[in-house]
Backbone as CSV, one residue per row, in Angstrom:
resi,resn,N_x,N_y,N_z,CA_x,CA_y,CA_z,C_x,C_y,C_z
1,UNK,14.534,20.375,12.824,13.312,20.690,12.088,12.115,20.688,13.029
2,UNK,11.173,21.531,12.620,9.852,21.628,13.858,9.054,20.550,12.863
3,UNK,8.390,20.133,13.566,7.098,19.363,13.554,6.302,20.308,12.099
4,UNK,5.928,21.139,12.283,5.087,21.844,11.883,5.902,22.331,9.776
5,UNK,7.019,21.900,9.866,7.721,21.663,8.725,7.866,20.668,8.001
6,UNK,7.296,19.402,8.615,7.004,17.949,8.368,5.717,17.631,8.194
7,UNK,6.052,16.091,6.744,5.277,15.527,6.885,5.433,14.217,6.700
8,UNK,5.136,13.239,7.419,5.293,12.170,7.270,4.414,11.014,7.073
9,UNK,5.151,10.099,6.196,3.956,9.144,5.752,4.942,7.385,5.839
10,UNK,3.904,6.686,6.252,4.300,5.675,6.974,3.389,4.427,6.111
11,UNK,4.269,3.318,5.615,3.624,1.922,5.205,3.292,1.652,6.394
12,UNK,2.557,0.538,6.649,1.663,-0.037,7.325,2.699,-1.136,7.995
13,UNK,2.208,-2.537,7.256,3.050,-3.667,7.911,4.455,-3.257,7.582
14,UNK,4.797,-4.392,9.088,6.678,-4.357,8.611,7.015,-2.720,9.090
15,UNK,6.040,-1.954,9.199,6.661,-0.959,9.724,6.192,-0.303,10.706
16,UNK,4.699,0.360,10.547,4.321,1.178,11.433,3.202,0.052,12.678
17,UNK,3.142,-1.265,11.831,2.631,-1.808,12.460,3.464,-3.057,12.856
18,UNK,3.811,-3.286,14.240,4.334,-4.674,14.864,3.825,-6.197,14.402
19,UNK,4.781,-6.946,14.321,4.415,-8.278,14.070,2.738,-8.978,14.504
20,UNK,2.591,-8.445,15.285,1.518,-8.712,15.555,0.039,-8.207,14.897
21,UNK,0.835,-7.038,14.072,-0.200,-6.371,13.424,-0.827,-5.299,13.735
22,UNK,-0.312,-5.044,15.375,-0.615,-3.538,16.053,-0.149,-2.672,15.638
23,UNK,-0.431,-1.845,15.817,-0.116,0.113,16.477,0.675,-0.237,17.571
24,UNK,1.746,0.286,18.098,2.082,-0.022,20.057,1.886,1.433,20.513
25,UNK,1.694,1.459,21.514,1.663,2.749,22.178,2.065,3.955,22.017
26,UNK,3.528,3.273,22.050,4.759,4.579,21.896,4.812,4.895,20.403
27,UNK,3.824,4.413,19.765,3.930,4.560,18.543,2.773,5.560,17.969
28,UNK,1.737,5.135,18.716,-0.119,6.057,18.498,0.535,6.975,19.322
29,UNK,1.130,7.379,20.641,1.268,8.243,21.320,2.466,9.568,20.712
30,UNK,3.767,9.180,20.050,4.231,9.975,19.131,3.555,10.580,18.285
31,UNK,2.776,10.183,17.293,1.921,10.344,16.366,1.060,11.402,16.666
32,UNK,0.044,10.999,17.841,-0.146,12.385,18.546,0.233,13.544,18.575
33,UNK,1.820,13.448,19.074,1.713,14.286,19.864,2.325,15.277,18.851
34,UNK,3.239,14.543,17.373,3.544,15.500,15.893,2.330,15.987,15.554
35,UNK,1.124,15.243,15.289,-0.134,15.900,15.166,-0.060,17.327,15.673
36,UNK,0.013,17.543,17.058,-0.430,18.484,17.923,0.479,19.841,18.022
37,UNK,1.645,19.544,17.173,3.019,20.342,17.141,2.744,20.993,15.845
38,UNK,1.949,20.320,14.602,1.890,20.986,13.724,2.151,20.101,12.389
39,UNK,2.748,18.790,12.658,3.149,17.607,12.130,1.666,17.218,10.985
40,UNK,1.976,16.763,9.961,1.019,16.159,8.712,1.299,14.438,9.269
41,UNK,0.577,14.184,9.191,1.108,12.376,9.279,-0.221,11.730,8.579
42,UNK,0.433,10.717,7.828,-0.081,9.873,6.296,0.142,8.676,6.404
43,UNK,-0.594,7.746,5.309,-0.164,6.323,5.162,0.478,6.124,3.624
44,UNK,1.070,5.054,3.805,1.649,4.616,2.506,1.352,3.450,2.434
45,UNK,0.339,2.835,1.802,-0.214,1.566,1.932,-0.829,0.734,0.506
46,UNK,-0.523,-0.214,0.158,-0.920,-1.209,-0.694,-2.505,-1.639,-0.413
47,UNK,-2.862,-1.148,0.566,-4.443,-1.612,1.004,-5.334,-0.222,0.574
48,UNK,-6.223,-0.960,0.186,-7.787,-0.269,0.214,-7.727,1.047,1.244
49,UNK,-8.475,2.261,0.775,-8.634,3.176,1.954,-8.792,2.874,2.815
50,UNK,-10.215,1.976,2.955,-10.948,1.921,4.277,-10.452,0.538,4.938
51,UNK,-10.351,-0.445,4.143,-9.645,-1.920,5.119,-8.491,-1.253,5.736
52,UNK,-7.156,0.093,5.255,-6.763,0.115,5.760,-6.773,1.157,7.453
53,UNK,-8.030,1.868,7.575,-8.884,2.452,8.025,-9.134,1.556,9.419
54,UNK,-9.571,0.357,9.223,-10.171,-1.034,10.764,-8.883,-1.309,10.608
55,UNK,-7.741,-1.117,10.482,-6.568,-1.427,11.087,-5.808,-0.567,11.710
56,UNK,-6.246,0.446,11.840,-5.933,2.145,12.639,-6.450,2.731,13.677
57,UNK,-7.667,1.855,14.493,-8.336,2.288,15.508,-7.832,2.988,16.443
58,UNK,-8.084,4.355,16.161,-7.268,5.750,17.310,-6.607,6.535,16.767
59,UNK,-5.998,6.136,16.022,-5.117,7.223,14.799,-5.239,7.568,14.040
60,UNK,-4.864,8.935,14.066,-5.016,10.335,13.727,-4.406,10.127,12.592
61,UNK,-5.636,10.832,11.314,-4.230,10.887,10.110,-4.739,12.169,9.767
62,UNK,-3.912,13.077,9.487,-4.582,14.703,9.039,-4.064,15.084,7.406
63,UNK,-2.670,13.895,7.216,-2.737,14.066,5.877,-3.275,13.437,4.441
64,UNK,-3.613,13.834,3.257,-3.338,13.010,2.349,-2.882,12.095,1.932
65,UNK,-3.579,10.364,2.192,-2.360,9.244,2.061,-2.109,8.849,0.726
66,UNK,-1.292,7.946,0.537,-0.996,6.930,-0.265,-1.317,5.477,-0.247
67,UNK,-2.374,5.431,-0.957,-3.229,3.802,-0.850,-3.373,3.155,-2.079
68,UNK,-3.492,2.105,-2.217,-3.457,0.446,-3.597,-2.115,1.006,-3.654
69,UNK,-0.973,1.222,-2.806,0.075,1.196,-3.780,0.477,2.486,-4.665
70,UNK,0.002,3.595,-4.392,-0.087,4.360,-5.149,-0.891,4.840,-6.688
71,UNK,-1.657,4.035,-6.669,-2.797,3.779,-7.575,-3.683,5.160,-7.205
72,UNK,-3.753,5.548,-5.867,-5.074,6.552,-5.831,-4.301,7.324,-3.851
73,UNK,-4.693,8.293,-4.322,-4.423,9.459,-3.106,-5.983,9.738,-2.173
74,UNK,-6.057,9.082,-1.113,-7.006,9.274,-0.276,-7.330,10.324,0.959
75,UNK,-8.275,11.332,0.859,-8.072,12.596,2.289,-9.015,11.652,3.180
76,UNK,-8.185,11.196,4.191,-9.359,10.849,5.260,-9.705,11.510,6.609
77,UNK,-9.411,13.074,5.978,-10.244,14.679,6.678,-11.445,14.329,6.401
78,UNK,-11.304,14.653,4.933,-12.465,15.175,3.814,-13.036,13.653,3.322
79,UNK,-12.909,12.287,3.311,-13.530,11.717,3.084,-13.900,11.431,1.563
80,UNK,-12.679,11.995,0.760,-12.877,12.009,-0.884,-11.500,11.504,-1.066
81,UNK,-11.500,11.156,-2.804,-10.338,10.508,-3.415,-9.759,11.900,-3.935
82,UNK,-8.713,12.294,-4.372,-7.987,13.551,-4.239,-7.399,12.842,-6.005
83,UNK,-7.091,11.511,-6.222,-5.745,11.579,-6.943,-6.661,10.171,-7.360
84,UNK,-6.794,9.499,-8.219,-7.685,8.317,-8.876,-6.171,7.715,-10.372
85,UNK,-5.952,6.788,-10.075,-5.176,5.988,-11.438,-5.866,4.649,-11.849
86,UNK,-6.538,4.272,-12.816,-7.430,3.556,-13.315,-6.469,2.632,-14.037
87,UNK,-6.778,1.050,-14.059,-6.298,-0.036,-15.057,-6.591,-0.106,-16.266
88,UNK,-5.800,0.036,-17.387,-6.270,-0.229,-18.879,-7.310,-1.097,-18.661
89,UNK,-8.205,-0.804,-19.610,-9.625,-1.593,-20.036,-9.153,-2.794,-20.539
90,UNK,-8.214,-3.157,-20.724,-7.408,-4.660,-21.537,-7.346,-5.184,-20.279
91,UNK,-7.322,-4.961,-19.348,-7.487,-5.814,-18.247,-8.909,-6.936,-17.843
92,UNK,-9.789,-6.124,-18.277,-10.856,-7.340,-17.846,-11.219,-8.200,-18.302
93,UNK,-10.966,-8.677,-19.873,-10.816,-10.292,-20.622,-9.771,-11.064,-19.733
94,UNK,-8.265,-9.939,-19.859,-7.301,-11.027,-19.001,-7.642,-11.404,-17.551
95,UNK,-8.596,-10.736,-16.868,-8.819,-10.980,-15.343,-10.211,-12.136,-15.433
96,UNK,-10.687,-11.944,-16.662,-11.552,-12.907,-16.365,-11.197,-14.324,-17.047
97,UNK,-10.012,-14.324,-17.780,-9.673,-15.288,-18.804,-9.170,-16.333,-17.258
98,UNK,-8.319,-15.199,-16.633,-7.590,-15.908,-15.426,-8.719,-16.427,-14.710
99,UNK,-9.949,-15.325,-14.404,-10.737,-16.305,-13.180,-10.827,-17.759,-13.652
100,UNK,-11.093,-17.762,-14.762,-11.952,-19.122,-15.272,-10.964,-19.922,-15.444
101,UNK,-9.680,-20.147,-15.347,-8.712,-20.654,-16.057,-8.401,-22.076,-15.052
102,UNK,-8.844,-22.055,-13.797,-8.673,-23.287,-12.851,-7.242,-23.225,-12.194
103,UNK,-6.805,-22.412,-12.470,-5.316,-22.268,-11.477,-5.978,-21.876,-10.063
104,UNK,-5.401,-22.230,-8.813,-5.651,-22.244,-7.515,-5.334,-20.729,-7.372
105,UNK,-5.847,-19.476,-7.471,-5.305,-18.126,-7.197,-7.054,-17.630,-6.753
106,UNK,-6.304,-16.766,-5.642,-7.371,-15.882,-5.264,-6.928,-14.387,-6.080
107,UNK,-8.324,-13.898,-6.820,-8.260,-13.153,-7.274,-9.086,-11.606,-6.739
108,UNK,-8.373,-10.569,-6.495,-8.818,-9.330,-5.598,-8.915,-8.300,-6.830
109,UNK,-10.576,-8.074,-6.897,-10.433,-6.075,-7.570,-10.034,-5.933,-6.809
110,UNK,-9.666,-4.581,-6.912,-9.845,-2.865,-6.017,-10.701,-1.959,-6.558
111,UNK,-11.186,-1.084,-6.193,-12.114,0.148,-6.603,-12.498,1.122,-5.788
112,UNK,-12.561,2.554,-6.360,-12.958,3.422,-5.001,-14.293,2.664,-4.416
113,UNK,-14.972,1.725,-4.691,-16.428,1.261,-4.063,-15.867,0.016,-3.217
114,UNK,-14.559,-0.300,-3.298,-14.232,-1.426,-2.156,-13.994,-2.642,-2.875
115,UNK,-13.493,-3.467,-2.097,-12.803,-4.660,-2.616,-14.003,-5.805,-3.329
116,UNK,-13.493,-6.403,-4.029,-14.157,-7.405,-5.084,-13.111,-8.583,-4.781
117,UNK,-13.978,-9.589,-4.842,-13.149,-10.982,-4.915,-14.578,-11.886,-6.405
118,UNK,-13.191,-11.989,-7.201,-13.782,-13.143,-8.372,-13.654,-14.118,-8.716
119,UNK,-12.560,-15.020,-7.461,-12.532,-16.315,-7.132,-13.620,-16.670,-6.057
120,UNK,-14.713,-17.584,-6.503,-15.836,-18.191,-5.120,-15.036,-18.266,-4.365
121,UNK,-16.238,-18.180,-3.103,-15.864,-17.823,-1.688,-15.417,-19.034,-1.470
122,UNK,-15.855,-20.732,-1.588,-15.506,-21.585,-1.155,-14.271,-22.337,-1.255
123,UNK,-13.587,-21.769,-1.966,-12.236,-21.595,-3.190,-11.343,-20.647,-2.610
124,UNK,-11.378,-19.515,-1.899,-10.279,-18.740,-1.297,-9.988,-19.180,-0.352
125,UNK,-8.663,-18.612,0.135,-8.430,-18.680,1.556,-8.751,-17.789,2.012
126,UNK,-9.586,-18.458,3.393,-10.121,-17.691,4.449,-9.200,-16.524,5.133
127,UNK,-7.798,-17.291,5.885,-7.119,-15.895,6.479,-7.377,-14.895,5.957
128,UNK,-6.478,-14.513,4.621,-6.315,-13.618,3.724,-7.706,-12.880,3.257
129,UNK,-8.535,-13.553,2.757,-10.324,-13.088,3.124,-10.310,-11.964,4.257
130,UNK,-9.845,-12.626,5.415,-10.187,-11.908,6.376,-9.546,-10.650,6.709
131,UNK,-8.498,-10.508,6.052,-7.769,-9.237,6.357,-7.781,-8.291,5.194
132,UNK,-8.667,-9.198,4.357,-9.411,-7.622,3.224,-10.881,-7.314,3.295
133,UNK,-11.267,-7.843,4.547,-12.860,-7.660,4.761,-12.590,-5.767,4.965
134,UNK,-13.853,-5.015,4.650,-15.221,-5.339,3.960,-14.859,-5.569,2.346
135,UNK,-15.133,-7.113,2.077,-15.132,-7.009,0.683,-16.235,-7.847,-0.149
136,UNK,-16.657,-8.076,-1.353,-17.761,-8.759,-1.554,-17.532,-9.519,-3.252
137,UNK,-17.833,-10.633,-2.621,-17.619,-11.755,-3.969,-18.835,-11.671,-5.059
138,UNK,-18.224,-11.627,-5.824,-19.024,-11.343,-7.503,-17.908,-12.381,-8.684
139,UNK,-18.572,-12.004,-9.665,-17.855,-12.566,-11.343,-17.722,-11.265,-11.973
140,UNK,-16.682,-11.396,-12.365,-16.024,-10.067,-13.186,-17.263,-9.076,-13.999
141,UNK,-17.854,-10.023,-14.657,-18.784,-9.529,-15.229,-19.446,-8.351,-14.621
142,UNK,-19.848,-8.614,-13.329,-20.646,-8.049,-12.171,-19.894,-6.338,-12.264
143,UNK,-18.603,-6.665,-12.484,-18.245,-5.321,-12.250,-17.171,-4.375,-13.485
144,UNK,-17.396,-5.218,-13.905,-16.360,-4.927,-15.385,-17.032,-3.170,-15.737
145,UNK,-17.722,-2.569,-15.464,-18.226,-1.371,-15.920,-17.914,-0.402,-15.219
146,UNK,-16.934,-0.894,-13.851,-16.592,-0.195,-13.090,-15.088,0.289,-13.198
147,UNK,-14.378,1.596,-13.292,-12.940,1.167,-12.837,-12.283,0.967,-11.725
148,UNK,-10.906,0.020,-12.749,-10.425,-0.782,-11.304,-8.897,-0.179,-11.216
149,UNK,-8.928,0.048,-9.991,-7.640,1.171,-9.758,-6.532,-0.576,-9.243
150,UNK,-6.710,-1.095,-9.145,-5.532,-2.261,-9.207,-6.028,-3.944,-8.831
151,UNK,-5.391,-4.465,-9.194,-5.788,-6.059,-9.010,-4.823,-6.957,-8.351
152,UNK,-5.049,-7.790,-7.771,-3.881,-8.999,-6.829,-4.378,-10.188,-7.049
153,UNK,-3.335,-10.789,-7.437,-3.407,-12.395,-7.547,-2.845,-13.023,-6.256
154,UNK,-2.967,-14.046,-5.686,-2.387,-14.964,-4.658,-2.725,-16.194,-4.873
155,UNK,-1.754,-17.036,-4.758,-1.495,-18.279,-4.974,0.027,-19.071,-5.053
156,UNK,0.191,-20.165,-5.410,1.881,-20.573,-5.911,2.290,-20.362,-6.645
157,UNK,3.553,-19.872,-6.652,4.560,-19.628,-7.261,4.762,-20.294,-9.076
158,UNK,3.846,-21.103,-8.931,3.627,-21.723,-10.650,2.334,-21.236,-11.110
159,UNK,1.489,-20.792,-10.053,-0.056,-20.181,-10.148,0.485,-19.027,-10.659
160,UNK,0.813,-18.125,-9.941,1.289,-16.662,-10.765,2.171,-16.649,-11.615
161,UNK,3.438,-17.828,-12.064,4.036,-17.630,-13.235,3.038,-17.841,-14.206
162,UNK,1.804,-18.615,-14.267,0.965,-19.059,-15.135,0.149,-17.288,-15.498
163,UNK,-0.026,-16.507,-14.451,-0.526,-15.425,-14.919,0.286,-14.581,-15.664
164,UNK,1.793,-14.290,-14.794,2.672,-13.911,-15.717,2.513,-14.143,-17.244
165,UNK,3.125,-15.178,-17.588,2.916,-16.258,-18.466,1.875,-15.224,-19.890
166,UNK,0.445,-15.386,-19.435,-0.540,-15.047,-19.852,-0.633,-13.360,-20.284
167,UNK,0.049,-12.674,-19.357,-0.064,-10.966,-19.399,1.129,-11.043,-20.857
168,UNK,2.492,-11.962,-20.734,3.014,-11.651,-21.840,2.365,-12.562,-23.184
169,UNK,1.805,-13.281,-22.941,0.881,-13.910,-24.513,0.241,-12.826,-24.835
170,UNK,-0.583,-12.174,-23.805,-1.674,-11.099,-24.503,-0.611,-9.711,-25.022
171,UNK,0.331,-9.874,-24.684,1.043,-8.744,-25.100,0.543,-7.580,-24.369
172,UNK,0.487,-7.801,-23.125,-0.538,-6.132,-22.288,0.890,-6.057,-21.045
173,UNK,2.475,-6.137,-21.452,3.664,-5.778,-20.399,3.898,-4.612,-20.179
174,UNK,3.182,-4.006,-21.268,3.070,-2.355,-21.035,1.895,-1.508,-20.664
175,UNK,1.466,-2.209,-20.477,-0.386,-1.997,-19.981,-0.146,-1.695,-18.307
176,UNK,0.403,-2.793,-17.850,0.782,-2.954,-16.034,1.957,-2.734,-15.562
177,UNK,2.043,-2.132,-14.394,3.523,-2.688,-13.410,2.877,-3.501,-12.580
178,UNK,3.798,-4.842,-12.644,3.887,-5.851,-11.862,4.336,-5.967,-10.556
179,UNK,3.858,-5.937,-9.389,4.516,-5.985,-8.352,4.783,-7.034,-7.286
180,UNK,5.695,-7.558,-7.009,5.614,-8.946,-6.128,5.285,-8.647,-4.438
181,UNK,4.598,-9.661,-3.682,4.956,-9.564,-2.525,4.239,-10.842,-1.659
182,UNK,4.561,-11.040,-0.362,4.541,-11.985,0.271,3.735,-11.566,1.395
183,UNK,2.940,-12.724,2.039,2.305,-12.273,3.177,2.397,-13.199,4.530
184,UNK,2.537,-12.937,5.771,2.698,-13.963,6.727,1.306,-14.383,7.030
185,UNK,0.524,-14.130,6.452,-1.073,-14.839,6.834,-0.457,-16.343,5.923
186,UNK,0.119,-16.073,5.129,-0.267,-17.457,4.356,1.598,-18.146,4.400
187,UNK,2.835,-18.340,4.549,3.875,-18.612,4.542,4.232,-18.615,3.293
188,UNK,3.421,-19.781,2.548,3.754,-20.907,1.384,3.336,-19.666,0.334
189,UNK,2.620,-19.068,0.617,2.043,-17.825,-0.780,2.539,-16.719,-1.029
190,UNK,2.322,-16.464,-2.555,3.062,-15.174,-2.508,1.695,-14.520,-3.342
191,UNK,1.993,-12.964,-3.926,0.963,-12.513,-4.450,1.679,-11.772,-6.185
192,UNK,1.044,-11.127,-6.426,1.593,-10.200,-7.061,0.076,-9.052,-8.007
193,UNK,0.595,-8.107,-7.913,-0.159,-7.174,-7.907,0.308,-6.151,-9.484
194,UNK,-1.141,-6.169,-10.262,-1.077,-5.155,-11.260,-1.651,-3.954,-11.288
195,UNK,-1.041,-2.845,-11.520,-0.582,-1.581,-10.853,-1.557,-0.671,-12.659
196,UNK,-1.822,0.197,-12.823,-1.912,1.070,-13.875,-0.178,1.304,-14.116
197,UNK,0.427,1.669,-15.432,1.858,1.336,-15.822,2.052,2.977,-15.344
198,UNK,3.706,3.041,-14.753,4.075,3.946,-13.795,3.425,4.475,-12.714
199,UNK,2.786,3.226,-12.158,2.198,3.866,-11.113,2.885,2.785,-9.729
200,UNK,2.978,3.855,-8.436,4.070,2.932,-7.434,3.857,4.206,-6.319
201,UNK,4.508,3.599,-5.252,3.977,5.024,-4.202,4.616,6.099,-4.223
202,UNK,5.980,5.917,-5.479,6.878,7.096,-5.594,6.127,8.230,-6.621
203,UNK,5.127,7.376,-7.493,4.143,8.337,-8.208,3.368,9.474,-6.985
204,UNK,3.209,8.552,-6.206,2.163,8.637,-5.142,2.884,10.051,-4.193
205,UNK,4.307,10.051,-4.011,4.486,10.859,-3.375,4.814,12.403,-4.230
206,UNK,4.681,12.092,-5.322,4.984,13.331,-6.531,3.761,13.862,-6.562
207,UNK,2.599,13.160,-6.813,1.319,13.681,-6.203,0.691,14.767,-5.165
208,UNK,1.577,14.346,-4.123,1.746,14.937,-2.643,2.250,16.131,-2.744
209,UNK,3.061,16.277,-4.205,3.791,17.251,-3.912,2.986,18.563,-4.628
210,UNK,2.185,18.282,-4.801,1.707,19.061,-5.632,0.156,19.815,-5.262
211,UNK,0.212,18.834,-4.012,-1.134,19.813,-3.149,-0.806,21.413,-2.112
212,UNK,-1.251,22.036,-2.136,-0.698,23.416,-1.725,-0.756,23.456,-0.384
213,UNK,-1.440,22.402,0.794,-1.227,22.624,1.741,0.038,21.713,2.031
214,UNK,0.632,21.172,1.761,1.753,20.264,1.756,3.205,21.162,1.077
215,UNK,3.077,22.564,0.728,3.845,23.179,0.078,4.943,24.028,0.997
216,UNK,6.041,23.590,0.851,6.759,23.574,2.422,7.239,22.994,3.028
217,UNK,6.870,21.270,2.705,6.875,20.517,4.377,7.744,20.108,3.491
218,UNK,8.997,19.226,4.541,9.656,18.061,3.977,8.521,16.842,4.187
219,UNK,9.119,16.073,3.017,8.106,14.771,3.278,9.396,13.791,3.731
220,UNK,8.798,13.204,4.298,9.712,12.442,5.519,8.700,10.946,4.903
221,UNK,9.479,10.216,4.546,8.809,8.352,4.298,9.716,7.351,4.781
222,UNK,8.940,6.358,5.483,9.502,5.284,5.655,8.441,3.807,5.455
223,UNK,9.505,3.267,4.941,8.831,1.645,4.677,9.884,0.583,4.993
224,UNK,9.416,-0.708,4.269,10.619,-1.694,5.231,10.660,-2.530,3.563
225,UNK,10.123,-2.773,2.288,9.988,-3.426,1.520,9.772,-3.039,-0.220
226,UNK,10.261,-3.729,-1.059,9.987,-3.323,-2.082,9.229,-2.478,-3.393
227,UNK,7.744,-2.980,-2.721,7.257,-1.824,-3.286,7.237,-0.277,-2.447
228,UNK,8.012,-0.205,-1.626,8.499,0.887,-0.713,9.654,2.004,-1.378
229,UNK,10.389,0.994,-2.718,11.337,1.713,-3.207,11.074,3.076,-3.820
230,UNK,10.460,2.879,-4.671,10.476,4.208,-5.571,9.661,5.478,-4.124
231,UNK,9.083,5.097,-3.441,8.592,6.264,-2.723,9.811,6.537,-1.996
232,UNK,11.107,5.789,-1.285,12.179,6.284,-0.510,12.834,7.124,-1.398
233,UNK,12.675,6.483,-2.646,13.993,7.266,-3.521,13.467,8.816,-3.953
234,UNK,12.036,9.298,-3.657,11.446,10.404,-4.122,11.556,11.357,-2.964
235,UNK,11.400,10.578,-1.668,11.388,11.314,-0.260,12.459,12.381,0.176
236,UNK,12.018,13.539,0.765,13.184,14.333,0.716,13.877,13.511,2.221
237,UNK,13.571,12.753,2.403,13.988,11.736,4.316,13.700,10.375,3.868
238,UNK,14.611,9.646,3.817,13.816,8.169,3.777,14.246,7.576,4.605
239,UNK,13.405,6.431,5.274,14.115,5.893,6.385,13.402,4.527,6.544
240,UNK,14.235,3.805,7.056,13.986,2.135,6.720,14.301,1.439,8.414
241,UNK,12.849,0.833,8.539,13.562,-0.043,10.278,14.365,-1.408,9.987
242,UNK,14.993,-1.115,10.396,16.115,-2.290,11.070,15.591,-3.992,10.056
243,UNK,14.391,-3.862,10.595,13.668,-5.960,9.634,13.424,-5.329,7.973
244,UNK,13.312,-4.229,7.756,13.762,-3.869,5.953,14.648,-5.031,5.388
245,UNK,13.974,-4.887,3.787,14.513,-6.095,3.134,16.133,-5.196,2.631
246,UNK,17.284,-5.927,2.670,18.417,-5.100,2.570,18.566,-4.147,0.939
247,UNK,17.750,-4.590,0.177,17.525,-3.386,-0.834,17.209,-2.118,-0.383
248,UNK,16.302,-2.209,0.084,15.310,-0.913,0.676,16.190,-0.104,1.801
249,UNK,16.994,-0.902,2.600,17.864,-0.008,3.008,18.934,0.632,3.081
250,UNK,19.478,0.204,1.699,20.541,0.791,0.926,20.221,2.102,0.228
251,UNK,19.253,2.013,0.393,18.653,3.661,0.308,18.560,4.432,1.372
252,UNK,18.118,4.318,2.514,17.924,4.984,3.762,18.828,6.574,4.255
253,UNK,18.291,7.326,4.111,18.746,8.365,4.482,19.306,7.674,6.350
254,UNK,18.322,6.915,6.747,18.077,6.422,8.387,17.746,5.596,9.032
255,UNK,18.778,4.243,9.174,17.915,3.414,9.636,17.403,3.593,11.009
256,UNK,15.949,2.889,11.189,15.385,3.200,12.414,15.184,1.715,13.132
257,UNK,14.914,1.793,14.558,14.310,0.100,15.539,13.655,-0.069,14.652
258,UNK,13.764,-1.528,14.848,13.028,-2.370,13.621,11.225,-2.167,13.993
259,UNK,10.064,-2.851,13.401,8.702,-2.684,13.281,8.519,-2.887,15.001
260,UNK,9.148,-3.801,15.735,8.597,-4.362,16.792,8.770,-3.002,18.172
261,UNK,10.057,-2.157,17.727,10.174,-1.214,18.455,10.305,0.068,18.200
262,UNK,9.096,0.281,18.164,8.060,1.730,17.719,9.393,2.720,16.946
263,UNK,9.573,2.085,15.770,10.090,2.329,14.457,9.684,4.059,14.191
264,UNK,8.209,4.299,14.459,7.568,5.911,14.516,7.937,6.457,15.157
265,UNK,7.705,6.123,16.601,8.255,7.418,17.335,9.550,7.604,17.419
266,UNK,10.485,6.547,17.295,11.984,7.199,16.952,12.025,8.382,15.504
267,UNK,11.494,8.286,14.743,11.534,8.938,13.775,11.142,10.248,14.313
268,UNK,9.907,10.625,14.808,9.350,11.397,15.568,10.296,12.307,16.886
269,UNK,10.462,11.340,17.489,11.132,12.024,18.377,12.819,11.873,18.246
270,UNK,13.949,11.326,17.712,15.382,11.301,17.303,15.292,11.923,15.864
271,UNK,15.001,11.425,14.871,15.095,11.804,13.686,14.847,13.232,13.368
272,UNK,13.170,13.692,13.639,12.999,14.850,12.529,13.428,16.113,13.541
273,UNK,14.250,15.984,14.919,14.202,17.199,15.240,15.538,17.465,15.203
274,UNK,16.402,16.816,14.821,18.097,16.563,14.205,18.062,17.114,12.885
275,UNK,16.764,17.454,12.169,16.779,17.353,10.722,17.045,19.049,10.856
């Protein structure tokens, strides 16, 4: 397959980015050089446009990504939202029932205007703070008039059953998809994230399919983790590195070197020209 018949879109951690949280070389330098062949290259990311934006310094993205998770389709050519999925309005009693409720959880909007935190600042954890900066602490109230394309809880494992817990009292299980996940900023924590209902990055890549300059290409995806599934299973290529959780790669059209060894440019350079 040429370059110029592809497009590929890449999660972030665990995959396109090394333990450390980098880009590696051989990884920005592939990327390139599909760019330059004719190649689309995208993100598939659970983060904010732009936080995930200061974690990309140098790289080129020319396509349409996938960001919150598939909640919203971002051009970061053009600098506009392309594709917007909004949270039932039943969400903001339960998000604020939770702020106030005294369980230890850091609580994250999302919004095309950028991240919201409605747990006080003196009350979160800092790491995790820090790797959703630019973001800005308010009370729900502050923003309840706004929509919110998805929300994250973090805390223990009895902290979020307690939210759980709460989404099925209010009877709103059909309101959200629930999504779990874990972060190495924090070991002991986990998160979990409410989604607008059918929405996931496999929405996200059906989306994709439906823009006319993308009409043609194979879409080529790879991720390493759960909410990674439904976008492998939509991909006309899916491909999973090596540290993938073994669900996710029981799907794999391909497994690739794991995150630490530029997982991209094998794809790039072994994978799509075999295709």
């Amino acid at each position: 397959m040429k370059c110029s018949d592809a497009a590929l879109f890449s999660d972030l951690d665990g995959t396109l980015f090394n333990c450390r949280g980098e880009v590696s070389i051989n990884n920005r330098n592939a990327i390139d050089d599909f760019i330059a062949q004719g190649g689309m290259f995208g993100i598939a990311t659970g983060r904010a446009s732009q936080n995930a934006l200061q974690h990309l310094p140098g790289i080129s993205i020319n396509a349409p990504s996938i960001v919150f998770n598939g909640a919203a389709v971002y051009d970061y050519v053009n600098k506009r939202y392309i594709l917007a999925n909004y949270l039932d309005t039943e969400s903001v009693p339960l998000i604020k029932e939770l702020a106030e409720c005294g369980k230890r959880l850091d609580i994250q909007l999302y919004t095309e205007y950028g991240i919201f935190y409605v747990t006080p600042e003196k009350r979160s954890y800092k790491p995790f703070v820090d790797i959703h900066r630019p973001c800005t602490f308010c009370k729900v109230d502050d923003i309840a008039d706004r929509p919110w394309l998805k929300t994250l809880f973090l805390g223990a494992e009895e902290d979020l059953d307690y939210a759980r817990e709460l989404i099925a009292k209010r009877g709103l299980e059909d309101k959200f998809d629930i999504v779990p996940g874990t972060t190495d900023i924090l070991p002991d924590a986990k998160y979990i994230e409410l989604l607008p209902h059918g929405t996931n990055k496999g929405s996200g890549v059906e989306a994709l399919r439906t823009l006319s300059f993308l009409s043609g290409r194979s879409i080529i995806c790879v991720g390493d983790y759960w909410n990674d599934l439904e976008m492998l299973q939509r991909a006309d290529v899916a491909c999973v590195p090596l540290n993938g959780a073994e669900e996710v790669k029981a799907l794999a059209h391909y497994i690739t070197p794991d995150n630490n060894h530029d997982a991209i440019a094998y794809i790039i350079e072994k994978i799509i020209p075999g295709l």
